[in-house]
ZAMARGU-4260 file (C-alpha; in steps of 0.2 Angstrom, whole numbers, plus 5000, padded with zeros to 4 digits):
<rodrens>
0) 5471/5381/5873 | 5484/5393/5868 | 5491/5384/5858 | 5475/5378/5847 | 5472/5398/5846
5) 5489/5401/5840 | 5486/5387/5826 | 5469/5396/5821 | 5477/5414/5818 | 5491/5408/5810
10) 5479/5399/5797 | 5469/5415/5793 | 5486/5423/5790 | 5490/5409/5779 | 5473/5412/5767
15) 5477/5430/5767 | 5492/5429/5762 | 5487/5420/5746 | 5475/5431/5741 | 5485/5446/5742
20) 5500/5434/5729 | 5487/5429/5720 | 5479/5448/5716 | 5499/5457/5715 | 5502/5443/5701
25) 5486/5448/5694 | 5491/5467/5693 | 5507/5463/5689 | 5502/5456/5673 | 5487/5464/5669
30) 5499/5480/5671 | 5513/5471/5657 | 5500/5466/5645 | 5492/5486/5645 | 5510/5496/5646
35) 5520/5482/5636 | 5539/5492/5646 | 5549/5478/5636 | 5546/5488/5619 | 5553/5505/5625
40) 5570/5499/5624 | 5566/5491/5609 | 5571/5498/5592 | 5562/5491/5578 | 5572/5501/5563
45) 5562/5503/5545 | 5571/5507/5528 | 5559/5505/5515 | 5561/5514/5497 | 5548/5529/5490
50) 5538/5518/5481 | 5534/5520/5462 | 5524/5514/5448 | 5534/5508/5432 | 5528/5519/5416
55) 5520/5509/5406 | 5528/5505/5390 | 5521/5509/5371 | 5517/5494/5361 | 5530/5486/5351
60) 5530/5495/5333 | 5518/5512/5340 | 5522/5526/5328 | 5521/5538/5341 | 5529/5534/5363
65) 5519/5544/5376 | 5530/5556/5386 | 5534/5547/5402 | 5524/5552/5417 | 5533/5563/5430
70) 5541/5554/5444 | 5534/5555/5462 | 5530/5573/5468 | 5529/5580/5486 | 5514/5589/5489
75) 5516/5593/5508 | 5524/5591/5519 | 5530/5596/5538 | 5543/5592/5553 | 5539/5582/5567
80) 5536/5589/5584 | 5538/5580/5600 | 5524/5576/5612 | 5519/5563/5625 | 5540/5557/5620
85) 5554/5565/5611 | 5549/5562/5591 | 5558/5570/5576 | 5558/5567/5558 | 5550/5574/5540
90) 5531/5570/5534 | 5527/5570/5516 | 5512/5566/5506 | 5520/5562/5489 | 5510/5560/5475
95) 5517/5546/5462 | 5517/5543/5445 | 5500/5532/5444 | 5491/5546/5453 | 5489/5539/5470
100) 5496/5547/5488 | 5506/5540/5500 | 5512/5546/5517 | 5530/5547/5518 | 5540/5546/5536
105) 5558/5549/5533 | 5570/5550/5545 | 5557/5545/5561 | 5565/5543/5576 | 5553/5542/5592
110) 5549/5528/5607 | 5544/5512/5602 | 5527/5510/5612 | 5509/5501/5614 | 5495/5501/5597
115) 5508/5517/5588 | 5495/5520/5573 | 5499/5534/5560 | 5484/5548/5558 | 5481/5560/5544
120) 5471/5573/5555 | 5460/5588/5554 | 5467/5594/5572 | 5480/5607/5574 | 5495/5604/5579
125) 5501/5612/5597 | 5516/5612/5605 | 5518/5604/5623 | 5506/5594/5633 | 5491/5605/5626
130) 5495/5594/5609 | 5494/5578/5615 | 5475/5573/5614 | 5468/5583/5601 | 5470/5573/5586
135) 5453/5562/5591 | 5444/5576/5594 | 5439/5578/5575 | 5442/5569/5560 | 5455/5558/5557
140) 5461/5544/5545 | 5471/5528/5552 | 5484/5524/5538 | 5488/5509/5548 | 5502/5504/5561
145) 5517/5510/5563 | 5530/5500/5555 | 5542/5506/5564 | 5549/5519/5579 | 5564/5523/5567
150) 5568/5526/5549 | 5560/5529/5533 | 5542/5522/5528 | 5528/5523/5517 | 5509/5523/5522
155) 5498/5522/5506 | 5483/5535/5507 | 5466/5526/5501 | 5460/5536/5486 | 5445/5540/5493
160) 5454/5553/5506 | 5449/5572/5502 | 5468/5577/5507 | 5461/5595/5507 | 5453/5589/5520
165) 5467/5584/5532 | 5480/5598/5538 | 5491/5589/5549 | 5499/5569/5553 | 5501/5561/5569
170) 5509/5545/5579 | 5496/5541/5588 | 5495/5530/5606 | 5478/5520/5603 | 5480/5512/5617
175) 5484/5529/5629 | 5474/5540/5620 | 5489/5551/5615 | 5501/5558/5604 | 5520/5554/5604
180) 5523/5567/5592 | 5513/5577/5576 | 5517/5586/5561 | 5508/5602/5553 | 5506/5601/5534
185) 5510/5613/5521 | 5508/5614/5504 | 5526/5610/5496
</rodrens>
């Protein structure tokens, strides 16, 4: 008899056993797919130019040629500060030639991460861990994903954007809720 017990407890062990496999596996991915680790120790480098709009040309034979449009202007811009991780760099809102914005990131260099977006924001930008969820707290503007965790690149504005509206710019964790770093803007 003892030994037909001993066959019995050993088989619920065995059931047990993989169940708790079969639910750590399940963590275990579940907990790669939301934090996506890989990506902080990759680097994904952009280096794109400021764009601009080519002045138009007069027509062949015109008596008298436009004056050429000003090139692109800055109209503000601020420095990054770091918050959920270490982010540095320049923002600028450049207006070009055509008339439209764009948001500028020169020199960015923050951690690569999980849904990274870049916000225009309403929000006020606070040092420390006091900064790090404010920018959803009122209005903001998604100018799209970002390109990348280091370099220069450009984020058109739509033209709709009031940009009196919008006093600061954000890299913004969609997926956490957070801010890896922000930037106050000022009039240049």
């Amino acid at each position: 008899m003892k030994e037909h017990e001993v066959r019995r407890e050993g088989g619920r062990r065995r059931p047990l056993t993989i169940v708790a496999v079969a639910v750590a596996a399940v963590l275990v991915a579940t907990g790669l797919y939301w934090f996506e680790p890989w990506k902080l120790w990759q680097d994904q480098r952009v280096s794109e130019a400021l764009p601009s709009t080519a002045p138009s040309r007069p027509a062949a034979g015109s008596a008298s040629a436009a004056p050429a449009p000003p090139g692109p202007r800055t109209v503000a811009q601020g420095r990054l500060i770091s918050h959920e991780h270490t982010t540095t760099g320049t923002v600028k809102i450049v207006r070009l030639p055509d008339g439209s914005h764009t948001l500028r990131l020169e020199g960015l260099d923050t951690s690569n991460g999980p849904d990274l977006r870049v916000w225009l924001t309403d929000a006020p930008v606070k040092e420390g861990t006091v900064g790090w969820r404010v920018f959803d707290d009122g209005k903001y503007v998604s100018l799209g994903k970002l390109k990348g965790n280091k370099g220069d690149q450009n984020y058109p504005i739509p033209a709709d954007v009031k940009l009196s509206e919008y006093t600061s710019v954000t890299i913004w964790c969609d997926r956490f809720d957070v801010s890896f770093g922000a930037a106050a803007l000022a009039s240049a």
